[in-house]
C-alpha positions in Angstrom: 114.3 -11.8 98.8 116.4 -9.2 96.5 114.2 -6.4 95.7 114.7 -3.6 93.6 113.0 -0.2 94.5 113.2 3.1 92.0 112.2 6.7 93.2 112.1 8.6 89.6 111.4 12.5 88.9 111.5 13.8 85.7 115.7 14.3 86.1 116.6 11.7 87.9 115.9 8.1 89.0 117.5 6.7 92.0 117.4 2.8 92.0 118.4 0.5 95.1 118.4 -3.3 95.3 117.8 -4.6 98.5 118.5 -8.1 100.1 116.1 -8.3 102.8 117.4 -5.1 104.9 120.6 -4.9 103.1 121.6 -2.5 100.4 123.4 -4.6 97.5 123.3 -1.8 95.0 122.6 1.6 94.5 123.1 4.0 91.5 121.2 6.7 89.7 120.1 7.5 86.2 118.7 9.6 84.2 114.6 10.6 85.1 112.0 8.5 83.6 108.8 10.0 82.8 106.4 7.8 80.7 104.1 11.2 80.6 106.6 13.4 78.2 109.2 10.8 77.2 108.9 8.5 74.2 108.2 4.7 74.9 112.0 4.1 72.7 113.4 6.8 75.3 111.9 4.8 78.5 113.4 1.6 76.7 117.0 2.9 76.4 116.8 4.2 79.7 115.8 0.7 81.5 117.8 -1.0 79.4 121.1 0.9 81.4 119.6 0.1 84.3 119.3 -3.5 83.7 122.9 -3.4 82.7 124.0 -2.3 85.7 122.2 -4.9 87.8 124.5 -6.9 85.5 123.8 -10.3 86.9 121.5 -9.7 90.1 118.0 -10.7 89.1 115.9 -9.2 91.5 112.1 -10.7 92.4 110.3 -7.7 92.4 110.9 -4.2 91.3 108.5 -1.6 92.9 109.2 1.5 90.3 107.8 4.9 92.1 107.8 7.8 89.7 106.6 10.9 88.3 103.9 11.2 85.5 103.0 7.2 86.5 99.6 7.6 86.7 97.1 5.7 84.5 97.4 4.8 80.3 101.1 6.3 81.1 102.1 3.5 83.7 100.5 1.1 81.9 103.4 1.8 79.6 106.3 2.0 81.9 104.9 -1.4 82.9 104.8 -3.0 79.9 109.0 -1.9 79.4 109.8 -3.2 82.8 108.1 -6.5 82.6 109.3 -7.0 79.0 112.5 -6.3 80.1 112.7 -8.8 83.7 109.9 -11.3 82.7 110.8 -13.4 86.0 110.2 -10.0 88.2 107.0 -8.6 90.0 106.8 -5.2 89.1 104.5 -2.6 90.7 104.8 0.7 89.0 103.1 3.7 91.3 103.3 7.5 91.4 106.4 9.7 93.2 103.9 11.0 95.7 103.1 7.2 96.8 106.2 7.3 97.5 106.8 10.6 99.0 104.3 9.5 101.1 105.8 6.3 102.2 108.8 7.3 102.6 108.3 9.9 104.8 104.8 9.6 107.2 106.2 6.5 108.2 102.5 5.1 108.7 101.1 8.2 110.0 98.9 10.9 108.7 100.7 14.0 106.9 100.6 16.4 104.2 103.2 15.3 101.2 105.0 17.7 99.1 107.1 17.4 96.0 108.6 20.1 94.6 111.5 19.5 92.2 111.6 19.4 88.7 107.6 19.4 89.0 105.7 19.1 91.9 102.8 17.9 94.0 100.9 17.7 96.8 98.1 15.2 98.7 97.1 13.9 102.2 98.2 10.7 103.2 97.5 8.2 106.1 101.2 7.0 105.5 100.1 4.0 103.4 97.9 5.5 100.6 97.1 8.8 98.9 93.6 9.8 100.7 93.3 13.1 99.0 94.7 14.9 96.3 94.3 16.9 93.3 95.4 16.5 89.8 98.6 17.3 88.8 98.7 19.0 85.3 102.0 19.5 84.5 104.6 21.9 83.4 101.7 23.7 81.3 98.9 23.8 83.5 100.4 23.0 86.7 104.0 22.2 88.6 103.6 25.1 91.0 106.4 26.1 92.7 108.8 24.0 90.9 111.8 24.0 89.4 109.9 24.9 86.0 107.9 27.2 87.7 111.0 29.1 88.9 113.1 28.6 85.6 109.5 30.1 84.1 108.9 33.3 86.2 113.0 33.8 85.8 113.0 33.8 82.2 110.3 36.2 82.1 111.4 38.6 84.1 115.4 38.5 82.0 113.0 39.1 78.6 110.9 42.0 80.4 114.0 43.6 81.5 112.3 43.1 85.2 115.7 42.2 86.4 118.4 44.9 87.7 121.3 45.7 85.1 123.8 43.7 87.5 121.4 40.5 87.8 120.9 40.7 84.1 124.7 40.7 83.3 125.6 37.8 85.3 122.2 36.5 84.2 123.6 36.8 80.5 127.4 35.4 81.6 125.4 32.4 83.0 123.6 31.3 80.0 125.0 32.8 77.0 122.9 30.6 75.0 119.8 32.8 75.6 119.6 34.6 72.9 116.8 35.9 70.8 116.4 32.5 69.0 116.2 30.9 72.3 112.3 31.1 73.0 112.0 28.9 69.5 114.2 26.5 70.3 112.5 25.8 73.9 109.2 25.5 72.7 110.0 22.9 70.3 111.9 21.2 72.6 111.0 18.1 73.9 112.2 18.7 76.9 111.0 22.1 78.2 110.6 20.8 81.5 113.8 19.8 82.8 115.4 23.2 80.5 113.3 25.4 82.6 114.4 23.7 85.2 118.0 24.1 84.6 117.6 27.8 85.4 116.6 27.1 89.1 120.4 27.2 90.9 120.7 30.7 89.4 117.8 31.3 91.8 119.6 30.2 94.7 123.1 31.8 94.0 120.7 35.5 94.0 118.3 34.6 96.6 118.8 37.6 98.2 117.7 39.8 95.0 114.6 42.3 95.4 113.5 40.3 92.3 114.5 37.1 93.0 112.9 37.4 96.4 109.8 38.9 94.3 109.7 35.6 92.6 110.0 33.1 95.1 107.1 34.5 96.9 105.3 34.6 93.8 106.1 30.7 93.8 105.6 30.1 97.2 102.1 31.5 96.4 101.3 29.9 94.0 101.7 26.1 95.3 100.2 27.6 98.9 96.9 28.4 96.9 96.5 25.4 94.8 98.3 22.8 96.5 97.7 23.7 100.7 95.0 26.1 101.4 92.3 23.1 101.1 94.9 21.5 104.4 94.2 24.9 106.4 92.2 23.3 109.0 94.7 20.3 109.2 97.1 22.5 110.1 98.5 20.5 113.3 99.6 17.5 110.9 103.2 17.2 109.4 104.3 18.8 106.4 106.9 17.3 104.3 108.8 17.8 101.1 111.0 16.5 99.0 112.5 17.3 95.6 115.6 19.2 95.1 113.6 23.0 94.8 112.4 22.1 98.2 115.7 21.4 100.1 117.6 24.3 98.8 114.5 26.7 100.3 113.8 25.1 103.3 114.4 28.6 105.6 111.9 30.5 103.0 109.3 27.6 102.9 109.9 26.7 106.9 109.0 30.9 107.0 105.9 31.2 104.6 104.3 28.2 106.0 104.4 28.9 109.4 103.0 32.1 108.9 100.0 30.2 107.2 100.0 28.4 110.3 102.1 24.5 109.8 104.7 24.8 112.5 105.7 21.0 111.6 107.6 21.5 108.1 110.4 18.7 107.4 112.5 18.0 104.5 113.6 15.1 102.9 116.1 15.9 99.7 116.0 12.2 98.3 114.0 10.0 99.8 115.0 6.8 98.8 116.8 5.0 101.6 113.5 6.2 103.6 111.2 4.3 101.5 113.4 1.6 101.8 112.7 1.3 105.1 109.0 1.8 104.9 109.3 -1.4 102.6 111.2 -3.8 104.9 109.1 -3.1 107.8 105.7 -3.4 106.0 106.3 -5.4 103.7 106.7 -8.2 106.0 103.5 -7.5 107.9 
């Protein structure tokens, strides 16, 4: 049975087609996010995909991604089936697959932080607890947003130290005092935030940088953890970019809150296809 599995964030959307066990194809594209992107967008964006399956017509496509939760999936749906009308499709959220991809059938605590980010309890099959996520406005702590937010700030406060805001200013010449009006009327604020992340990690050991990573760190501990405290002896694991390049300050903050068990999985792809082949056959 060929089988087509996509893991989507907001930047990017891994797919793989699998025969049985075997990888056939792999390739990634841009994110696909049926919460903030147009249905014509979505459309486009399938519509490369489906040109680079070329002539492999796969059975099922199981699409995992972010902002695929209710009227929005519905959507993404609708494109995909339009699109490969002889295919089962099964849209679901990135954390499902988070989830699956990494508990491998157990019990754990599932973190995405990327782009945006999450959180729930999972019994390695389904999503047993979690709480809403709100987005880039309301929400995405500890994300790449999140960090691209609190950075910005700081650069237009003057928070940052003459030396950080030179290189700061050599970095991204195109924030200027027009900028703030052209990223609000962007319609894609999210993944521009974002963009400011790497700086980040190039001056992670800056007072202020270090200053905002813990405020961060914070920030997804008390929203998206604290109501886990007393699971404490279960696995933690993350994926999403923002996660994988902190791994020794989250591995160190959570610990302290008490989760010795802290893994990280950057993409998690090849994992969930292996959560498919042995499941799906049971």
């Amino acid at each position: 049975m060929i089988k087509a599995l996509v893991d989507s964030g907001s930047t990017k959307s891994d797919w793989l087609v699998l025969n049985g066990s075997e990888t056939i194809l792999q390739f990634e594209l841009a994110g696909l996010n049926p919460m903030t992107q147009s249905k014509s967008n979505l459309l486009s964006q399938i519509e490369m995909a489906k040109n680079k399956l070329q002539f492999i017509h796969p059975e099922s496509i199981t699409f995992y991604g972010a902002g695929c939760k209710d009227i929005a999936s519905q959507v993404l749906f609708t494109i995909l089936q339009e699109l490969f009308p002889s295919s089962k499709i099964e849209v679901y959220s990135d954390l499902l697959a988070a989830a699956r991809a990494n508990c491998d059938g157990n019990e754990g605590i599932v973190c995405i932080m990327g782009t945006g980010s999450h959180s729930c309890l999972s019994d390695g099959h389904q999503i047993i607890h979690e709480k809403p996520g709100l987005g880039y406005l309301l929400g995405d702590e500890g994300s790449g947003n999140h960090f691209g937010r609190l950075l910005l700030r700081s650069y237009f406060y003057k928070y940052l130290s003459p030396e950080l805001c030179q290189d700061f200013q050599n970095n991204f010449p195109q924030v200027t005092d027009n900028y703030l009006g052209q990223l609000y009327s962007s319609n894609k604020v999210s993944a521009e935030l974002a963009s400011f992340f790497p700086f980040i990690v190039q001056h992670i050991t800056d007072p202020t940088i270090i200053d905002i990573i813990k405020e961060c760190l914070d920030a997804f501990y008390r929203h998206r953890i604290n109501q886990y405290q007393d699971q404490n002896q279960l696995p933690v694991y993350f994926t999403g970019s923002v996660a994988f390049a902190l791994q020794n300050q989250i591995e160190t903050y959570f610990a302290f809150k008490g989760f010795h068990r802290v893994f990280f999985n950057k993409k998690p792809l090849l994992k969930l296809a292996e959560y498919h082949y042995k499941y799906d056959r049971n």
